[in-house]
PDB file of the backbone (N, CA, C, O) and the ligand in Angstrom, with CONECT records:
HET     ZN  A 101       1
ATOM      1  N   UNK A   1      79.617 113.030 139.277  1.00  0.00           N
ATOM      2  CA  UNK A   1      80.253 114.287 139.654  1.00  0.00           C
ATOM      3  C   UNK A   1      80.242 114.478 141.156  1.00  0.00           C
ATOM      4  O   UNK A   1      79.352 115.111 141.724  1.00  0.00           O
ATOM      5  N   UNK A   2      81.149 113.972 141.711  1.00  0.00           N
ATOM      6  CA  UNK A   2      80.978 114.330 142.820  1.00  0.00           C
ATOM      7  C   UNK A   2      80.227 113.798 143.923  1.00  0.00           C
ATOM      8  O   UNK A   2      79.974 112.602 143.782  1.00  0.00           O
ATOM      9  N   UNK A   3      79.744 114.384 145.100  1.00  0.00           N
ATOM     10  CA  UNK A   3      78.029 113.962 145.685  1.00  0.00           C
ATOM     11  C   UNK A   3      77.602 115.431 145.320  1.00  0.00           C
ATOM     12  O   UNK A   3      77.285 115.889 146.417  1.00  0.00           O
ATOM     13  N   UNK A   4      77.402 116.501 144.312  1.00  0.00           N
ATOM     14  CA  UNK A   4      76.746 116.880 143.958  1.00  0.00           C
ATOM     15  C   UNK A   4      75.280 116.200 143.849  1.00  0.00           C
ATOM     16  O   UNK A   4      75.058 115.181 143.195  1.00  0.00           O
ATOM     17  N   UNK A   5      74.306 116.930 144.596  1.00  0.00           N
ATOM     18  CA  UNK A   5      72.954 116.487 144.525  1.00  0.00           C
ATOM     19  C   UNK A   5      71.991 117.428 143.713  1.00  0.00           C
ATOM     20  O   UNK A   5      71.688 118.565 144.077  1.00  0.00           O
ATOM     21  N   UNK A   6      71.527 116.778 142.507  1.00  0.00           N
ATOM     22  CA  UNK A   6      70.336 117.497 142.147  1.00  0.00           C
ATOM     23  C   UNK A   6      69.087 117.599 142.545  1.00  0.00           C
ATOM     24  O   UNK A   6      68.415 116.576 142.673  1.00  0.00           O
ATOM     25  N   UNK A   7      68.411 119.196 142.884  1.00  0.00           N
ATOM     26  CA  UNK A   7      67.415 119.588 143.804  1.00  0.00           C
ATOM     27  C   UNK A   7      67.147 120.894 142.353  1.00  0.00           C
ATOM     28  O   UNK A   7      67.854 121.741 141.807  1.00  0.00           O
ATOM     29  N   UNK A   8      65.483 120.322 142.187  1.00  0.00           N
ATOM     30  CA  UNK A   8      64.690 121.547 141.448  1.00  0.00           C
ATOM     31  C   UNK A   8      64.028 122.733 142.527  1.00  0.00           C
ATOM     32  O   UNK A   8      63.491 123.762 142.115  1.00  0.00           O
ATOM     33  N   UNK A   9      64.120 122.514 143.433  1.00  0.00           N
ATOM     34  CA  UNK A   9      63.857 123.170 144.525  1.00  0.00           C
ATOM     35  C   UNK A   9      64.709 124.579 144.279  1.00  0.00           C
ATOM     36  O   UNK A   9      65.938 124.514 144.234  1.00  0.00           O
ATOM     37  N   UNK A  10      64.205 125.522 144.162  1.00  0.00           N
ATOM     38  CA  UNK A  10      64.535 127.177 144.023  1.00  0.00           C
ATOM     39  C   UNK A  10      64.355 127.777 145.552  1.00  0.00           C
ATOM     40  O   UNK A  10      64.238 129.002 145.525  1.00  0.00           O
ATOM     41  N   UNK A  11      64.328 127.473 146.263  1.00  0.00           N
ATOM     42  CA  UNK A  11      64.145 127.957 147.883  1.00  0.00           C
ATOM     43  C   UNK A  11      65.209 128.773 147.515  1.00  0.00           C
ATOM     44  O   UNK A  11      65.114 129.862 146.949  1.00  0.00           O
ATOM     45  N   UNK A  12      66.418 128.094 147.927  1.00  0.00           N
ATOM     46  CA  UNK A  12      67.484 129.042 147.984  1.00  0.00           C
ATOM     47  C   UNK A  12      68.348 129.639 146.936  1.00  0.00           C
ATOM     48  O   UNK A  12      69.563 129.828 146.991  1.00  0.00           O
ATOM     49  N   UNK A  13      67.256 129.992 145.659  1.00  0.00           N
ATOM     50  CA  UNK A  13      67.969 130.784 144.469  1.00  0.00           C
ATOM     51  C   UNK A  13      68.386 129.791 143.668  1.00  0.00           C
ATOM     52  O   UNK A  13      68.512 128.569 143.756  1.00  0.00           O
ATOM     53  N   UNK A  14      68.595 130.750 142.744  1.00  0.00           N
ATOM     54  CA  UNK A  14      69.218 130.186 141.661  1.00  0.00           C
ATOM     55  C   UNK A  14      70.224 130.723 141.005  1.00  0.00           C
ATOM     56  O   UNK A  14      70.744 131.590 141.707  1.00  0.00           O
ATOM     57  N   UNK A  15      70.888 130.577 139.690  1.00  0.00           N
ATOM     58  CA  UNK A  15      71.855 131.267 139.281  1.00  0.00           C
ATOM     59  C   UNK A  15      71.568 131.820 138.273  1.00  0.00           C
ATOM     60  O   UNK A  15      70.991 131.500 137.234  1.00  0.00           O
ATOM     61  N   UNK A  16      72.360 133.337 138.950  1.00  0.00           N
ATOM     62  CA  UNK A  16      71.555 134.533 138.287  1.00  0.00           C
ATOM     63  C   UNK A  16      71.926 134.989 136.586  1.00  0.00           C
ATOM     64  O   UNK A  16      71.683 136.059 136.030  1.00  0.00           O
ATOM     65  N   UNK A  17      72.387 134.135 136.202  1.00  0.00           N
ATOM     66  CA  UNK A  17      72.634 134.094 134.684  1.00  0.00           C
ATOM     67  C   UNK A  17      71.363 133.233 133.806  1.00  0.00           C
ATOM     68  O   UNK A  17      70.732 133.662 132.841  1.00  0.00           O
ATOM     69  N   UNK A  18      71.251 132.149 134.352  1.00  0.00           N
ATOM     70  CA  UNK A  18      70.409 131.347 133.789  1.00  0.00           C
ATOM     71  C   UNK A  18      69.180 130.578 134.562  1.00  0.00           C
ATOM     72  O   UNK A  18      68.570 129.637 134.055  1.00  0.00           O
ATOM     73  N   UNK A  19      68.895 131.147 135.933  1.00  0.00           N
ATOM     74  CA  UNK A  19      68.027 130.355 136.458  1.00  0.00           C
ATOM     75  C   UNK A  19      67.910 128.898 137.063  1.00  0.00           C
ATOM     76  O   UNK A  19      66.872 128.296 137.339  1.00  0.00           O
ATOM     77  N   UNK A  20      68.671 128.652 137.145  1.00  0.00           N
ATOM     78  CA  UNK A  20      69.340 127.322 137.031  1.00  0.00           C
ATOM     79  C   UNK A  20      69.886 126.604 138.717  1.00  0.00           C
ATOM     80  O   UNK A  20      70.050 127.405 139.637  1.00  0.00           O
ATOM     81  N   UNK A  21      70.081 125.374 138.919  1.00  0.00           N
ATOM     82  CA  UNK A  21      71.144 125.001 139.626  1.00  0.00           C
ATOM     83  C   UNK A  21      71.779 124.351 139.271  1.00  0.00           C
ATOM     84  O   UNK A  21      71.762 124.430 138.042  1.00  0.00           O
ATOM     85  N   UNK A  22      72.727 123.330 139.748  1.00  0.00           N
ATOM     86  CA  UNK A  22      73.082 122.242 139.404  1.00  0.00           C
ATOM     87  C   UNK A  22      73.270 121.369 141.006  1.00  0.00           C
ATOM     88  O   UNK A  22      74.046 120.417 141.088  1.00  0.00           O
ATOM     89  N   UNK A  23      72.417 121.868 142.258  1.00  0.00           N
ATOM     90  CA  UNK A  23      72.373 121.515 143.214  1.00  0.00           C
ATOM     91  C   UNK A  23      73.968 121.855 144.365  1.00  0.00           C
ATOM     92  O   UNK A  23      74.740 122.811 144.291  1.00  0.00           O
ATOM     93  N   UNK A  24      73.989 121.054 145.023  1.00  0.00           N
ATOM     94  CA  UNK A  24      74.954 121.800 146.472  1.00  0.00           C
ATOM     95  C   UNK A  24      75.757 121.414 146.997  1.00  0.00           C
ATOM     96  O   UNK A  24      75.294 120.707 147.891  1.00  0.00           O
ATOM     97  N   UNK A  25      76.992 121.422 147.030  1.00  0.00           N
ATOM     98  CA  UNK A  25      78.015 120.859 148.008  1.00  0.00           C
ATOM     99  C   UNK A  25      78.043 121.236 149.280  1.00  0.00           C
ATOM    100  O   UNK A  25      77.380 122.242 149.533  1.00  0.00           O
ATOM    101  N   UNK A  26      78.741 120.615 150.355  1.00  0.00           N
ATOM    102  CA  UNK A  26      79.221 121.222 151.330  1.00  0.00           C
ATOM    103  C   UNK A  26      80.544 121.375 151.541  1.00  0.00           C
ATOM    104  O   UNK A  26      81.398 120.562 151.191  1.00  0.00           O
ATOM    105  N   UNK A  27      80.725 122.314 152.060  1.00  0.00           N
ATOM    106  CA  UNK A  27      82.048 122.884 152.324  1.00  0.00           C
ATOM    107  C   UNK A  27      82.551 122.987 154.149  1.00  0.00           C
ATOM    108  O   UNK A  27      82.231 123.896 154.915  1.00  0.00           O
ATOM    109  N   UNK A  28      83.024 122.308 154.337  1.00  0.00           N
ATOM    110  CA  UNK A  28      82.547 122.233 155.995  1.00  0.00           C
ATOM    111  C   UNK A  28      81.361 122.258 156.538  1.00  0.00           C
ATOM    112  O   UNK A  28      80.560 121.390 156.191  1.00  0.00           O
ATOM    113  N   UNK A  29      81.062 123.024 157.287  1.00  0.00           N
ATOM    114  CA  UNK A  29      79.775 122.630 157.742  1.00  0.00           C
ATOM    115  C   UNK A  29      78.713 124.172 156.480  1.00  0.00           C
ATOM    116  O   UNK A  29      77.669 124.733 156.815  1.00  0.00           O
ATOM    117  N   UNK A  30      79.156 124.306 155.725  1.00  0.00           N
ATOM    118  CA  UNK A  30      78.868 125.398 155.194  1.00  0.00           C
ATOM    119  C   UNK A  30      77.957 124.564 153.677  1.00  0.00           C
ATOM    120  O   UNK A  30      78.394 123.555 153.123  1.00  0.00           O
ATOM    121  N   UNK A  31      76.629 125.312 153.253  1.00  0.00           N
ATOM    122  CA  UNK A  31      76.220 124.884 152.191  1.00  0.00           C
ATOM    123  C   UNK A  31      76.261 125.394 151.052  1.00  0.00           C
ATOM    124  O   UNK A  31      75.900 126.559 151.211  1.00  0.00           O
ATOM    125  N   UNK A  32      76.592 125.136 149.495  1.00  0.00           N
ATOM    126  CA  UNK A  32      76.924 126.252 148.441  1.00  0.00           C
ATOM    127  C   UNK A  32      76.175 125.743 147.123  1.00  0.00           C
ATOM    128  O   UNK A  32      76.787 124.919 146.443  1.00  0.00           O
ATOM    129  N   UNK A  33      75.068 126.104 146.749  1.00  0.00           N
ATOM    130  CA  UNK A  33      74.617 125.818 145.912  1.00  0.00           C
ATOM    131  C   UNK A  33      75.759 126.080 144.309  1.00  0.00           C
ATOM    132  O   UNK A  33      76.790 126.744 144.415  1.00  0.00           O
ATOM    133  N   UNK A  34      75.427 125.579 143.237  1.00  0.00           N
ATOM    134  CA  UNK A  34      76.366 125.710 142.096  1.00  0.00           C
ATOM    135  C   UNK A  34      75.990 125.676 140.901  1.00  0.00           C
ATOM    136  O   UNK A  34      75.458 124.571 140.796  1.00  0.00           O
ATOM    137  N   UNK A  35      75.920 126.264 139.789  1.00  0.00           N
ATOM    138  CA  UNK A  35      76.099 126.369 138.332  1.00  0.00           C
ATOM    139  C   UNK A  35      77.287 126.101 137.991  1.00  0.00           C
ATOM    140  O   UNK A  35      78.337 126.679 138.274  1.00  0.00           O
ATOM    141  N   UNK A  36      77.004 124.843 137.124  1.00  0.00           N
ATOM    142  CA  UNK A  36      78.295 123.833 136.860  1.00  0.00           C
ATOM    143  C   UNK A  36      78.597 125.207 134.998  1.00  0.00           C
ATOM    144  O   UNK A  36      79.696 125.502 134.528  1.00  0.00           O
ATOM    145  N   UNK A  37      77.262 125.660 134.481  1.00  0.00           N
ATOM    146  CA  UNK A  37      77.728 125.802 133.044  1.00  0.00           C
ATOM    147  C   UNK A  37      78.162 127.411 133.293  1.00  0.00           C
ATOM    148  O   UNK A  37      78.793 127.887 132.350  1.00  0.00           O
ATOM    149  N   UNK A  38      77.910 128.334 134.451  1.00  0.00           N
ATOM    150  CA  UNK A  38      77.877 129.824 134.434  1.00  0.00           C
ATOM    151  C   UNK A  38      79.492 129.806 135.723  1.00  0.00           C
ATOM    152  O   UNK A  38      80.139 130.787 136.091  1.00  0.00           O
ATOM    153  N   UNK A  39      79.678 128.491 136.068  1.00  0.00           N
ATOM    154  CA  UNK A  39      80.516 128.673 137.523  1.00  0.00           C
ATOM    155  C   UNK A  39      80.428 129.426 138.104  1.00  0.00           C
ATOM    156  O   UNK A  39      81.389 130.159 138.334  1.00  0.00           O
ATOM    157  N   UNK A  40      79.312 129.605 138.595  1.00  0.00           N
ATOM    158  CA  UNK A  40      78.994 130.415 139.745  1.00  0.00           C
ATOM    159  C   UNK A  40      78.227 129.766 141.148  1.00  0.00           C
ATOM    160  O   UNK A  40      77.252 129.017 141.084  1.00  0.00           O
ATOM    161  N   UNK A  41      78.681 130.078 142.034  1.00  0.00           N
ATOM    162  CA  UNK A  41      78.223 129.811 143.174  1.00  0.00           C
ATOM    163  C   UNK A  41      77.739 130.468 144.569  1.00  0.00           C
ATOM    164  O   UNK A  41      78.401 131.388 145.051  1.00  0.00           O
ATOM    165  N   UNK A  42      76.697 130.037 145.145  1.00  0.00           N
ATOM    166  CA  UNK A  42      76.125 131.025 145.825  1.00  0.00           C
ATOM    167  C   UNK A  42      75.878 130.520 147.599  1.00  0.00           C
ATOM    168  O   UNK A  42      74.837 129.862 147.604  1.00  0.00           O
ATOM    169  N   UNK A  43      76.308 130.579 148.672  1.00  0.00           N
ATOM    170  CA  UNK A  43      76.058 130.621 149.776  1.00  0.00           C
ATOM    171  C   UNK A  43      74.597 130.306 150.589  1.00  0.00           C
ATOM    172  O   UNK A  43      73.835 131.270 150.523  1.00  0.00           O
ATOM    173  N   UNK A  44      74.224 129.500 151.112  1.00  0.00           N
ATOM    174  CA  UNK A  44      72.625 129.275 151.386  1.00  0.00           C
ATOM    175  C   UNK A  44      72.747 129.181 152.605  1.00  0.00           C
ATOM    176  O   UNK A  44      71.668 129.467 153.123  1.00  0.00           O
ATOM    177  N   UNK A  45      73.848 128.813 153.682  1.00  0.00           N
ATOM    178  CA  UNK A  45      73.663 128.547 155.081  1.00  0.00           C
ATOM    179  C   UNK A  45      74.630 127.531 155.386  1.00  0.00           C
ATOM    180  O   UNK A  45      75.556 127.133 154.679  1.00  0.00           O
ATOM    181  N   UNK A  46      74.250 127.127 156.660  1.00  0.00           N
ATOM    182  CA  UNK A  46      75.684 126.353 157.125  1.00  0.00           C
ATOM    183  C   UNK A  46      74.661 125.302 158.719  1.00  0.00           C
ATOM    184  O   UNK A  46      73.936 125.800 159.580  1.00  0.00           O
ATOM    185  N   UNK A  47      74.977 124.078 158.559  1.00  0.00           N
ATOM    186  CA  UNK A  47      74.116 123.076 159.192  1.00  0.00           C
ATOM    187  C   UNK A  47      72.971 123.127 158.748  1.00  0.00           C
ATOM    188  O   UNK A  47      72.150 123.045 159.661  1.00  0.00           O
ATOM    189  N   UNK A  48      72.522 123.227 157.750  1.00  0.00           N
ATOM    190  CA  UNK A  48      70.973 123.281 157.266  1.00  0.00           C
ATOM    191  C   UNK A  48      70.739 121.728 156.831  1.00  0.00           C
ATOM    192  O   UNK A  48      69.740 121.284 157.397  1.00  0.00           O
ATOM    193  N   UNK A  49      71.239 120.986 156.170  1.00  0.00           N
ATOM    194  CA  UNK A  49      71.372 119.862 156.010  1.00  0.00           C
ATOM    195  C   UNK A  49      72.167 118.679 157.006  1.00  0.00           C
ATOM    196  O   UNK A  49      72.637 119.198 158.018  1.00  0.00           O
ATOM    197  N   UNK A  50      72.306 117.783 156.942  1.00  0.00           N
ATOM    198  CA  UNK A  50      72.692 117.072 157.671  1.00  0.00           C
ATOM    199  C   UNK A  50      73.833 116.223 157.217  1.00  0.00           C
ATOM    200  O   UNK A  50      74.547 115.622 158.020  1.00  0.00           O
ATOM    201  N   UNK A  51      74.026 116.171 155.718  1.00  0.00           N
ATOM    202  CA  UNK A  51      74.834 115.001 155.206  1.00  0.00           C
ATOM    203  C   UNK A  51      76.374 115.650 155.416  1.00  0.00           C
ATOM    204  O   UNK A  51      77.325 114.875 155.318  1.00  0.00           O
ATOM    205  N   UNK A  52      76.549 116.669 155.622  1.00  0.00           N
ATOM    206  CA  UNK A  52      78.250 117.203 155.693  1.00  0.00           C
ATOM    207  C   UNK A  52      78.837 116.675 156.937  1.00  0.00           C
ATOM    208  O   UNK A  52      80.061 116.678 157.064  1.00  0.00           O
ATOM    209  N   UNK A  53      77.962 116.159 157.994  1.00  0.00           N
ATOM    210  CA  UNK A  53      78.468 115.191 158.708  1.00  0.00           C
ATOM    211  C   UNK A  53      79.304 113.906 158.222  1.00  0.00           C
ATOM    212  O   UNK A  53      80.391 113.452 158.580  1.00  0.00           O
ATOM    213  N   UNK A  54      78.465 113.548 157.367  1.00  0.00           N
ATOM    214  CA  UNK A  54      78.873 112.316 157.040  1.00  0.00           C
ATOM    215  C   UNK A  54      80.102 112.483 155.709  1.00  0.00           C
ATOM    216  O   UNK A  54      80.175 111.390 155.146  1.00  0.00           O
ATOM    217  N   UNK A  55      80.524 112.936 155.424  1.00  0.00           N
ATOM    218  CA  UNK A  55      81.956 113.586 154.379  1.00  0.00           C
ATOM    219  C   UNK A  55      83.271 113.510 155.457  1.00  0.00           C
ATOM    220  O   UNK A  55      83.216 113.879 156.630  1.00  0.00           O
ATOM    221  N   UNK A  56      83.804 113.258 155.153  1.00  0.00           N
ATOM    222  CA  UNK A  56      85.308 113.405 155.682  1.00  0.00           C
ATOM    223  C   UNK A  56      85.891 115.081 154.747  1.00  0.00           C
ATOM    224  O   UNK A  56      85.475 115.522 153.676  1.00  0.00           O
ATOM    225  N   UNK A  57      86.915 115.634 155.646  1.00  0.00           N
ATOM    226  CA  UNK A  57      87.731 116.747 155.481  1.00  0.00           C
ATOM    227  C   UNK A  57      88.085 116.468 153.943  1.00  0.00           C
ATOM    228  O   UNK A  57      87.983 117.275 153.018  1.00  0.00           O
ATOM    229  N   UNK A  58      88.531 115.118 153.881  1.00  0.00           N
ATOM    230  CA  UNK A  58      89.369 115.014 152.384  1.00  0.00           C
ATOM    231  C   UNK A  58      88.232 114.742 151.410  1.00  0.00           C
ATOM    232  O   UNK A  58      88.487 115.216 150.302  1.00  0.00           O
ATOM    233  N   UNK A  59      87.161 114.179 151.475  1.00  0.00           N
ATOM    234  CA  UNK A  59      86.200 114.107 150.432  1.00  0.00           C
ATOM    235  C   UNK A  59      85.940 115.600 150.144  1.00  0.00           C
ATOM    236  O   UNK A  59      85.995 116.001 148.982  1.00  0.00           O
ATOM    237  N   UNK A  60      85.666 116.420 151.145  1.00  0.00           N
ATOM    238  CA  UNK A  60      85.366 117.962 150.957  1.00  0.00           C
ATOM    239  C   UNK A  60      85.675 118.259 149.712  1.00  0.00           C
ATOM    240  O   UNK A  60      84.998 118.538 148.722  1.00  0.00           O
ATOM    241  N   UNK A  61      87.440 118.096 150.032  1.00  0.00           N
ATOM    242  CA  UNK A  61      88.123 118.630 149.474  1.00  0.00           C
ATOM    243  C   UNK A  61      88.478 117.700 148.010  1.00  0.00           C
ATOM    244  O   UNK A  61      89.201 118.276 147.196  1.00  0.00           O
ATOM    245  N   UNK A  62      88.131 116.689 147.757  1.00  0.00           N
ATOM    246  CA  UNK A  62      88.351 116.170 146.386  1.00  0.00           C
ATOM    247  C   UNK A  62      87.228 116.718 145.560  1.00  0.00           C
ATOM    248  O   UNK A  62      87.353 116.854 144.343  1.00  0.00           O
ATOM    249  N   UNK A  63      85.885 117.106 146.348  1.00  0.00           N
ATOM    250  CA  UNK A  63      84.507 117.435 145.892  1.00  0.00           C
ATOM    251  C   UNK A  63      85.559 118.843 145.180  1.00  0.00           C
ATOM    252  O   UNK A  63      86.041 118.971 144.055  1.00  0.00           O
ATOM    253  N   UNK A  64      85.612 119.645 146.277  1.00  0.00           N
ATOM    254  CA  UNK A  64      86.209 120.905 145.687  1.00  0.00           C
ATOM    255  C   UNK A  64      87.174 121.194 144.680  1.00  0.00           C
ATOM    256  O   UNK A  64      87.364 122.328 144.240  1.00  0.00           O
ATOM    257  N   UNK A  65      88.000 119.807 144.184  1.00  0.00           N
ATOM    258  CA  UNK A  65      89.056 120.450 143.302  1.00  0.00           C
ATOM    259  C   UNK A  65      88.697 119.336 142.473  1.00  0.00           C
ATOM    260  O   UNK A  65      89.546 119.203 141.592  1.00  0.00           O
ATOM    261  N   UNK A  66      87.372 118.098 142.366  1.00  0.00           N
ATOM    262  CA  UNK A  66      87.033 117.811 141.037  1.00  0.00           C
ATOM    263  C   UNK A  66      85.979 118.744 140.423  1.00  0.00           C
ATOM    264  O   UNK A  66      85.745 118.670 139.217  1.00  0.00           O
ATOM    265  N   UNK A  67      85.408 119.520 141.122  1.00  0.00           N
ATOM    266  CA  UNK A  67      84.095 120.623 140.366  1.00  0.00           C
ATOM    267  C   UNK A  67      84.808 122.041 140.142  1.00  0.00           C
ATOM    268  O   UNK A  67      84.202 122.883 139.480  1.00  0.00           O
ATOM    269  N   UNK A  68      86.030 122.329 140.650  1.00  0.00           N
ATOM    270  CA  UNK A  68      86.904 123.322 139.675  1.00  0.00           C
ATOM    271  C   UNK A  68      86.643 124.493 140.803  1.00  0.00           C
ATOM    272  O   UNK A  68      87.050 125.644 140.643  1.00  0.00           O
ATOM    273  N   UNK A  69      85.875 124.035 142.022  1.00  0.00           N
ATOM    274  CA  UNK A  69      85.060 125.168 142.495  1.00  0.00           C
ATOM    275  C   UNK A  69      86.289 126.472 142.922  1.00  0.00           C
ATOM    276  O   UNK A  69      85.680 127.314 143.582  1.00  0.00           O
ATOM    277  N   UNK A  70      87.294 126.749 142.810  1.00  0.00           N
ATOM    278  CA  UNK A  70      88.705 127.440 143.409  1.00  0.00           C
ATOM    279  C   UNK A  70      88.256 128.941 142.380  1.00  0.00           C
ATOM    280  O   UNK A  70      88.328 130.130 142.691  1.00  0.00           O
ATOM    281  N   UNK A  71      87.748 128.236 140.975  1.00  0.00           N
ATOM    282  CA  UNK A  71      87.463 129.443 139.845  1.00  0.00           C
ATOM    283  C   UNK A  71      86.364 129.180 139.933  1.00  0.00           C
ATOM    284  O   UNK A  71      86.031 128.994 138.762  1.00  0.00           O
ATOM    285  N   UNK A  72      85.240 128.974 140.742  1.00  0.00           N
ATOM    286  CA  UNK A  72      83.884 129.764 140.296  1.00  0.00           C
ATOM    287  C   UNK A  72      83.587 131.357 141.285  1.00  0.00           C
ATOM    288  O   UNK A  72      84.308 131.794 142.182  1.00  0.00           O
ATOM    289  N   UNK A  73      82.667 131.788 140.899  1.00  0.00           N
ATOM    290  CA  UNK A  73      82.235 133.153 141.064  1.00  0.00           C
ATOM    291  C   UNK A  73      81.367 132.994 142.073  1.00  0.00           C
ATOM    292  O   UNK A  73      80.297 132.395 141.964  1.00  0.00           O
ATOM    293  N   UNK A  74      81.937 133.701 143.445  1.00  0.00           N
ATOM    294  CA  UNK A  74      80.296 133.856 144.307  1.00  0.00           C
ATOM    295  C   UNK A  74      79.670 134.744 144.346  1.00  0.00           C
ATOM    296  O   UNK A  74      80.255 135.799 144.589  1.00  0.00           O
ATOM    297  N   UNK A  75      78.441 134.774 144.168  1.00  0.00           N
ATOM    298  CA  UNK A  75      77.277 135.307 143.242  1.00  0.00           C
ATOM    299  C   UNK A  75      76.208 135.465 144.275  1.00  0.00           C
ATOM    300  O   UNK A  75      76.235 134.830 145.329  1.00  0.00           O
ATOM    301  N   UNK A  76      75.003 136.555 143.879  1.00  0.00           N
ATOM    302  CA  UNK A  76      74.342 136.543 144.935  1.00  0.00           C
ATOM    303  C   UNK A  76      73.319 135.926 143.848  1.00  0.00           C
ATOM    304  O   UNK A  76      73.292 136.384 142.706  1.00  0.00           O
ATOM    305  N   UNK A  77      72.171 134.480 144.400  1.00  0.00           N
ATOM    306  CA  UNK A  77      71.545 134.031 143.931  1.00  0.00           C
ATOM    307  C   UNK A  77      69.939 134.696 143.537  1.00  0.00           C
ATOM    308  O   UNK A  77      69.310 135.460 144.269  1.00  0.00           O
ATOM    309  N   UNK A  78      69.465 134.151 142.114  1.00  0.00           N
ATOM    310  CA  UNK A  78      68.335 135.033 141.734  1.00  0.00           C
ATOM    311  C   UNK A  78      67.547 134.023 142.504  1.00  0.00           C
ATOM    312  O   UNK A  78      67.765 132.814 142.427  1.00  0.00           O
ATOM    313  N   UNK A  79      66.224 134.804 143.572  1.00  0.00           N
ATOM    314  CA  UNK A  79      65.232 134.194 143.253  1.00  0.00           C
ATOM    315  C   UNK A  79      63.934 134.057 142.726  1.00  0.00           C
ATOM    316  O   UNK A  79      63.224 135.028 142.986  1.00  0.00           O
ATOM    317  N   UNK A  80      63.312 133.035 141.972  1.00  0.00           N
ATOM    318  CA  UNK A  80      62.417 132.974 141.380  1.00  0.00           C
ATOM    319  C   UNK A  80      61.536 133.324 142.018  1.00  0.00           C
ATOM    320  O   UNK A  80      61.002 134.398 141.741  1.00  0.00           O
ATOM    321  N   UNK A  81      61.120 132.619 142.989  1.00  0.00           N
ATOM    322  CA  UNK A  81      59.629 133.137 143.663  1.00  0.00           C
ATOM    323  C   UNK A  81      59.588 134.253 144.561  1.00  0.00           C
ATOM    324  O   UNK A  81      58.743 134.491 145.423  1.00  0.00           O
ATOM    325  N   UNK A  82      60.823 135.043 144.182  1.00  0.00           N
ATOM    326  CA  UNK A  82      60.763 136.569 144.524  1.00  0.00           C
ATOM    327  C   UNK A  82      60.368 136.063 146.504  1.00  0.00           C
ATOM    328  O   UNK A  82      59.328 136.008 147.161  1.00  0.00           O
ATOM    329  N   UNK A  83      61.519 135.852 146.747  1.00  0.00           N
ATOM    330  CA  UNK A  83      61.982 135.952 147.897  1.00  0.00           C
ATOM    331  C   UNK A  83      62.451 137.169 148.830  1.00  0.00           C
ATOM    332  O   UNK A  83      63.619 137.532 148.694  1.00  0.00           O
ATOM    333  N   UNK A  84      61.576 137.887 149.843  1.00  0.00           N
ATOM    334  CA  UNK A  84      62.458 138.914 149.986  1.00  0.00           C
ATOM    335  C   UNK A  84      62.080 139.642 148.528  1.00  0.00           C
ATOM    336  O   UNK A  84      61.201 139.286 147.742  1.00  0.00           O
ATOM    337  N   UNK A  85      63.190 140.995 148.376  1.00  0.00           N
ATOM    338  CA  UNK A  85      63.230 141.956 146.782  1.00  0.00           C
ATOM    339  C   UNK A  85      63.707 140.835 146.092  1.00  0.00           C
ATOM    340  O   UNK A  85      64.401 139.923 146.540  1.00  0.00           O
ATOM    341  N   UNK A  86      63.242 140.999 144.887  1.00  0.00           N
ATOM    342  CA  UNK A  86      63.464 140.438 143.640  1.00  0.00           C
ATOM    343  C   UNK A  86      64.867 141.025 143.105  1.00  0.00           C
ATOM    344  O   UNK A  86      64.978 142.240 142.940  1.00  0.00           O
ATOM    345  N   UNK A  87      65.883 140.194 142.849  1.00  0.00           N
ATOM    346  CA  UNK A  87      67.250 140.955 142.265  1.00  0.00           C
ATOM    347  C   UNK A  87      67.592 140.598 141.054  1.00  0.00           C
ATOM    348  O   UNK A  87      68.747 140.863 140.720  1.00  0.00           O
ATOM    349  N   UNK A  88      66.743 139.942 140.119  1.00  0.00           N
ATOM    350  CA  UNK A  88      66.422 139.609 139.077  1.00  0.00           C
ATOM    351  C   UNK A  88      66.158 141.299 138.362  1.00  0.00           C
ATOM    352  O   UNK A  88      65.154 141.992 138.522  1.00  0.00           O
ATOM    353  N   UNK A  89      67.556 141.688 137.458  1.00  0.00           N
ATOM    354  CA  UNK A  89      67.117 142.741 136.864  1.00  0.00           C
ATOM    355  C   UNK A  89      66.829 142.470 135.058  1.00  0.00           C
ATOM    356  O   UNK A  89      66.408 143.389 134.355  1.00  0.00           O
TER     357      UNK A  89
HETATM  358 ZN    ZN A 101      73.914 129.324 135.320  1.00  0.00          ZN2+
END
């Protein structure tokens, strides 16, 4: 799927339906964590990682229209270890 990378790492939330990730694309220099089964997606930062260097414009963009990402939902991510307020209601 993609270079979708799987990371159990909850730092930067999860998805607030199920707890979950399914790890992160980049989107330019921008990072977006994702729930492949709730399509939802959530915003974490932008240069935090290093590999969106290495992607070309058009991989971006094949990443983006093989993971459907055009219809997922951006979502504000739950976090577990109660980061900041807890928005876990
Ligand atoms: Zn989910």
């Amino acid at each position: 799927m993609g270079d979708v990378i799987q990371s159990e790492a909850n730092y930067f939330g999860d998805c607030p339906e199920c707890g979950r990730n399914d790890g992160y694309i980049n989107i330019g220099r921008g990072h977006w964590f994702v729930c492949h089964k709730h399509k939802t997606m959530w915003f974490i930062g932008s240069n935090l990682f290093s590999d969106w260097k290495e992607e070309t414009e058009e991989e971006q963009r094949n990443n983006f229209d093989l993971l459907g990402l055009a219809s997922f939902k951006r979502v504000e991510p739950w976090y577990r270890m109660g980061k900041g307020e807890n928005q876990h209601e």
